[in-house]
C-alpha positions in Angstrom: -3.5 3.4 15.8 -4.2 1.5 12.6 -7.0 -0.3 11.2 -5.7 -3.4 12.7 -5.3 -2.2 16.5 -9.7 -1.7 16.0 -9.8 -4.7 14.5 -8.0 -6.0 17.4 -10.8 -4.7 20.4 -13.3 -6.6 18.7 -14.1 -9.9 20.4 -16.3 -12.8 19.0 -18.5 -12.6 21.9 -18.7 -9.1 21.8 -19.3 -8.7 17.7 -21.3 -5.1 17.4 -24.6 -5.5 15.2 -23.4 -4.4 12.5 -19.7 -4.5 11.3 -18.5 -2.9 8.0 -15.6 -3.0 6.3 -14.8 -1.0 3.2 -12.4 1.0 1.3 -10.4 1.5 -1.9 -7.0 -0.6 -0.6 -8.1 -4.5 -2.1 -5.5 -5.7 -0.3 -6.0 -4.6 3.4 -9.7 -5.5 2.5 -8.7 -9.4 2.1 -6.5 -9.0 5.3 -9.4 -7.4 7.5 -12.1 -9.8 6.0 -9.7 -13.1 7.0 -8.9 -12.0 10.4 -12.6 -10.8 11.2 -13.9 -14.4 9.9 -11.3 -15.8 12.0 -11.8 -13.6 15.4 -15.9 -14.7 15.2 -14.7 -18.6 14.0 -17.1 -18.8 10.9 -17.6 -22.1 9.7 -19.1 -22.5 6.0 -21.1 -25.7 8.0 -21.9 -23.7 10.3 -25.5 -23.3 10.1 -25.4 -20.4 12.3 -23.4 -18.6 10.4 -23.9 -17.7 6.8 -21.9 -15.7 3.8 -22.9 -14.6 0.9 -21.7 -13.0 -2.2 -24.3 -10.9 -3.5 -23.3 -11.0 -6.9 -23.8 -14.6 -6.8 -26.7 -14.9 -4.7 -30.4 -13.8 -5.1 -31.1 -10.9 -2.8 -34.3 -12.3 -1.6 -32.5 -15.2 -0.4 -29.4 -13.2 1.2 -32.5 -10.9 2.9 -34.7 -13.6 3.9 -31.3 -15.1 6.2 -31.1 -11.9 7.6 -35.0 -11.1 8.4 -35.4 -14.4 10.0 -35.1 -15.5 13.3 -32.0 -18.2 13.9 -33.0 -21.5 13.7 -30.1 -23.1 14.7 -29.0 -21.6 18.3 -30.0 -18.4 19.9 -27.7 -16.1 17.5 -27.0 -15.9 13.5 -23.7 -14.4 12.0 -25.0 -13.0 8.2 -22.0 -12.0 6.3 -22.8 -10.2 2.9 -20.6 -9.2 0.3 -20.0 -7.2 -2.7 -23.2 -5.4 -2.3 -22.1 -2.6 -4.9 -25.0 -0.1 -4.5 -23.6 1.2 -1.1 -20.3 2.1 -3.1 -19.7 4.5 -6.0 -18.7 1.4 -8.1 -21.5 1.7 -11.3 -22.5 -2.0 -11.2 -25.8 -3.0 -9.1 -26.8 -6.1 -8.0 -30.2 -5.1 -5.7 -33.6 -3.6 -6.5 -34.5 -0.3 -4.4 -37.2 -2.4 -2.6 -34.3 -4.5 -2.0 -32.1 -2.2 -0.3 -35.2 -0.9 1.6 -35.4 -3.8 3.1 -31.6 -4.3 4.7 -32.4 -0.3 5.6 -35.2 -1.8 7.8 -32.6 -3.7 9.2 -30.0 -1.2 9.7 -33.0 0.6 11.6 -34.6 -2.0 13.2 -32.3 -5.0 13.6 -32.7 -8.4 15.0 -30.9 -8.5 18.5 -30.3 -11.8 17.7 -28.4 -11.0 14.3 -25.0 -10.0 13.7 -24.2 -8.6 10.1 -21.2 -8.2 8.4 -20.9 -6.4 5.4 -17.8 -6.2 2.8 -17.6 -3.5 0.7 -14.9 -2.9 -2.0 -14.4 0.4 -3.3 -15.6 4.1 -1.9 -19.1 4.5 -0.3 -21.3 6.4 -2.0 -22.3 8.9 1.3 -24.9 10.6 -1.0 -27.2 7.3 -0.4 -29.2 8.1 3.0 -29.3 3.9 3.4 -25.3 5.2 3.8 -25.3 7.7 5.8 -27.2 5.7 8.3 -24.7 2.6 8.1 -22.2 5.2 9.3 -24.2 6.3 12.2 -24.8 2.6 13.1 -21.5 0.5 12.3 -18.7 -0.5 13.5 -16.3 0.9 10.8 -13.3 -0.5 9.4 -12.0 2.0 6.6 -9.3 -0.1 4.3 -7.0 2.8 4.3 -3.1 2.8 2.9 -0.9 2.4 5.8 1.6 4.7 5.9 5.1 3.4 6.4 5.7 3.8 10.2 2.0 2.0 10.5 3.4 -0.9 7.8 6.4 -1.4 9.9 4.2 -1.7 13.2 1.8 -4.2 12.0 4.5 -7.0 9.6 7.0 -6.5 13.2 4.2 -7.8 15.4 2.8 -9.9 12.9 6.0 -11.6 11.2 8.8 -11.8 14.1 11.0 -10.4 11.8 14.5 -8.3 13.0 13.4 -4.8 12.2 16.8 -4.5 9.6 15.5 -7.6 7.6 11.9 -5.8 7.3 12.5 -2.4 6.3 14.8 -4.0 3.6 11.5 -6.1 2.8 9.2 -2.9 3.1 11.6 -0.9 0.5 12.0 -3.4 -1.8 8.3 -4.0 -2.1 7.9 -0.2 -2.6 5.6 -0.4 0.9 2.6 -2.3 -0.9 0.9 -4.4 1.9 0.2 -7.7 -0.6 3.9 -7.5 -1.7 5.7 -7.2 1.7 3.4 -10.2 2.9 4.4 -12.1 -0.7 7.6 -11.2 -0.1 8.1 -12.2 3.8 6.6 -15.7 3.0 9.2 -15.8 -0.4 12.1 -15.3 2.3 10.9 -17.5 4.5 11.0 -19.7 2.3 14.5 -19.3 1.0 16.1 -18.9 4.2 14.6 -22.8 5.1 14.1 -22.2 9.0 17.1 -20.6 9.9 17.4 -16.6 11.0 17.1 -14.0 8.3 19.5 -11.8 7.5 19.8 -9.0 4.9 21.7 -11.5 2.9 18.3 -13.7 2.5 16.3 -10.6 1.2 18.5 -9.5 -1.6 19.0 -13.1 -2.7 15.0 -13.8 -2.5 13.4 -10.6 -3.7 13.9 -9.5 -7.0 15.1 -6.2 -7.7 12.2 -3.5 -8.0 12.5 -0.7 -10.6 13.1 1.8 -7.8 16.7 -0.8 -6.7 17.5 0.0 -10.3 17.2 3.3 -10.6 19.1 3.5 -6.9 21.7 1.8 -8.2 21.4 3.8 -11.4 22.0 7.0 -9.5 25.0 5.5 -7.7 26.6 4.7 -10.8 26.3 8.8 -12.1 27.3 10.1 -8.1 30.8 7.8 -9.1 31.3 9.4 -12.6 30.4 5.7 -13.9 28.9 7.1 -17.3 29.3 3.5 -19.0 27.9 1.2 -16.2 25.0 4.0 -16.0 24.1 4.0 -19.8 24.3 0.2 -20.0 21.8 0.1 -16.9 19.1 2.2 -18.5 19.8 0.2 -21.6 19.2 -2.6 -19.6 15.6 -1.3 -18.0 14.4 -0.2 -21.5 15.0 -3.4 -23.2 12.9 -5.3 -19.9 10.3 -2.6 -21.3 10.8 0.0 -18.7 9.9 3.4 -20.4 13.0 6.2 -20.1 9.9 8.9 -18.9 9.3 6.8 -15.4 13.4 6.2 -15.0 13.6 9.8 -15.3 11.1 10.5 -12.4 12.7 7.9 -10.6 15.8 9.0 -10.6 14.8 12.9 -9.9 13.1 11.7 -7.2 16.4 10.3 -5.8 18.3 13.7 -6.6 15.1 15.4 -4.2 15.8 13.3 -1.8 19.2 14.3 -1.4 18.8 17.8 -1.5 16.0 17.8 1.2 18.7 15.8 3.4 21.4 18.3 2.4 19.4 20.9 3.6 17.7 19.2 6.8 21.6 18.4 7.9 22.4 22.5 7.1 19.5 23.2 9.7 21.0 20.9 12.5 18.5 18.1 12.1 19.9 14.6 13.6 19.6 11.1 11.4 16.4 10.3 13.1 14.4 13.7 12.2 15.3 13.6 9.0 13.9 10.1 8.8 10.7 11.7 10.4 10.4 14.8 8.8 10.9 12.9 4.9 9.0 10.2 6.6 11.7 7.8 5.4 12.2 4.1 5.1 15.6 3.7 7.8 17.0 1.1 5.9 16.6 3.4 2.4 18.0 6.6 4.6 21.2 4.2 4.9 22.2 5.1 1.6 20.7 7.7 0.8 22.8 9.9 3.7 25.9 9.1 2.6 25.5 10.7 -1.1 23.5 13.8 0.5 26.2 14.5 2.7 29.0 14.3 0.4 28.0 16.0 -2.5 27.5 19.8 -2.1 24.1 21.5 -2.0 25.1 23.5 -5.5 25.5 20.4 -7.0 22.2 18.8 -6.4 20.6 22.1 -6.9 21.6 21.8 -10.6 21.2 17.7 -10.8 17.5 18.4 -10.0 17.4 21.2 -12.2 19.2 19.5 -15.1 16.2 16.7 -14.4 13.3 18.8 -14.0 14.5 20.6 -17.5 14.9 17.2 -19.6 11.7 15.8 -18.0 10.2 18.9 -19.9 12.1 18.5 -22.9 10.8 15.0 -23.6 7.2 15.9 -22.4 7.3 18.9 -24.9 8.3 17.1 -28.0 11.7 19.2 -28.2 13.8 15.7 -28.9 14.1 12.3 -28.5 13.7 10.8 -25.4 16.2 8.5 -25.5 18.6 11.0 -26.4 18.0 13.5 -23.9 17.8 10.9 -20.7 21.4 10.1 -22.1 22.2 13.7 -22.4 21.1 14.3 -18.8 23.4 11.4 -17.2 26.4 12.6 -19.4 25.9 15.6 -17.6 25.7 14.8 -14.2 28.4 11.8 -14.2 30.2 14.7 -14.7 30.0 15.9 -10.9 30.6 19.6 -11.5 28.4 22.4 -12.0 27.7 23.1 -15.2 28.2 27.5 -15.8 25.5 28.2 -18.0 
């Protein structure tokens, strides 16, 4: 159950008292704050309903909207923002007599009030004006999503065939802003008709970790040329050879732990489960893991681990010893040392 299946009980006629949302993930922040505004209908001329970005607005007039009793209606919506105190963000915006005062409130609130509070960044549970918002909120944590929960939520939420998403989830390295940027860019492309696989690879640029996939295809075919010219490539768009080289031994991880999961009898999908895999990245990754032998990817992530040291101890050039490395393994044998 995600953030967004909570989100999803709430009702506009059934808003709690207080309803926070916070967390470190900016992103899914944005994405709880315009679906909860939505949900409860809140209309900026409204004058029911009020927002207000406390580092913008004067507490004593954010407070005195809150304290009051509605004016217009039977019921007021408050929605404050930003109110950095209640976080471990080192900026401050209210007074302590301030905060006292929307503790009042947390303790004693109007029945006729609803507040909403956005906060950006960790909460600061030291703060007993916290530790009480806990106790009386409805909570909505801006967590990462892990992969499986991603998948879940852009299905429901886009329509998209599941092929054409998890194409769009690993090319946008499973960030929640990016997938979304990138479903609308395909969209886009494909002009109303069905999308296919073709759409996303002609939409979406290629990420560094496409590259560096492709880059380790080249050096699993012996293609020492085509694999120097592609680093070449990555340096020059100001890629540095440290992160290709974690990249890439990353990839070489990936197909040991498959090598071995296969050894053990595990079926395509419990790998998947077990790595915690994108499928459509398993596609090509299984192919590699099951054709090369165990020995050799033993000493591709060795040969990896050891240059990765090289460079981060000063014992050469870096440049020279990333090249040293894919000479090496674009050799497809083990090396006897």
């Amino acid at each position: 159950m995600t953030v967004f299946d909570t989100l999803a009980s709430l009702s506009a006629t059934a808003l709690p008292q207080i309803t926070l949302i916070s967390g470190e993930n900016e992103e899914i922040i944005s994405e709880l704050k315009a679906q909860l505004l939505k949900k409860v209908n809140f209309d900026s001329t409204d004058l029911s309903q009020a927002y207000f970005d406390l580092t913008e607005t004067a507490a004593d007039v954010a407070l005195e909207e809150l304290e009051s009793l509605p004016f217009f209606g039977d019921e007021m919506l408050v929605v404050f923002e930003n109110l950095w105190e209640l976080t471990t963000a080192k900026k401050s915006v209210w007074t302590e007599s301030q905060l006292s005062r929307l503790e009042n409130f947390i303790d004693n609130p109007l029945q006729s009030t609803k507040l909403i509070l956005v906060l950006h960044g960790k909460l600061d549970g030291k703060r007993r004006i916290v530790k009480k918002l806990k106790k009386s909120a409805f909570s909505l944590d801006a967590q990462d999503l892990k992969p499986i929960e991603l998948r879940k939520y852009f299905m429901a939420d886009s329509g998209l065939k599941a092929d054409v998403l998890d194409l769009i989830i690993e090319k946008s390295n499973a960030n929640f802003a990016i997938i979304r940027q990138n479903i609308d860019m395909v969209k886009t492309y494909a002009k109303g008709k069905t999308l296919t696989l073709e759409d996303v690879h002609a939409a979406v640029p290629k990420s560094l970790a496409d590259n560096i996939f492709d880059l380790t295809d080249l050096i699993l075919q012996g293609q020492l040329t085509a694999a120097r010219a592609l680093v070449a490539d990555l340096v020059l768009q100001g890629e540095d050879e440290i992160k290709i080289l974690a990249i890439l031994s990353n990839n070489f991880r990936l197909y040991y732990l498959i090598k071995l999961l296969l050894a053990k009898k595990y079926n395509n999908q419990q790998v998947i489960q077990f790595l915690k895999l994108n499928p459509y990245r398993f596609k090509f990754l299984i192919g590699p893991a099951r054709a090369k032998s165990q020995a050799f990817l033993a000493y591709a992530m060795q040969q990896l681990i050891d240059t990765d040291y090289q460079i981060k101890s000063g014992q050469g050039n870096k440049s020279f010893l990333l090249d040293l490395v894919l000479i090496r393994l674009s050799e497809g044998k083990v090396a006897i040392s």
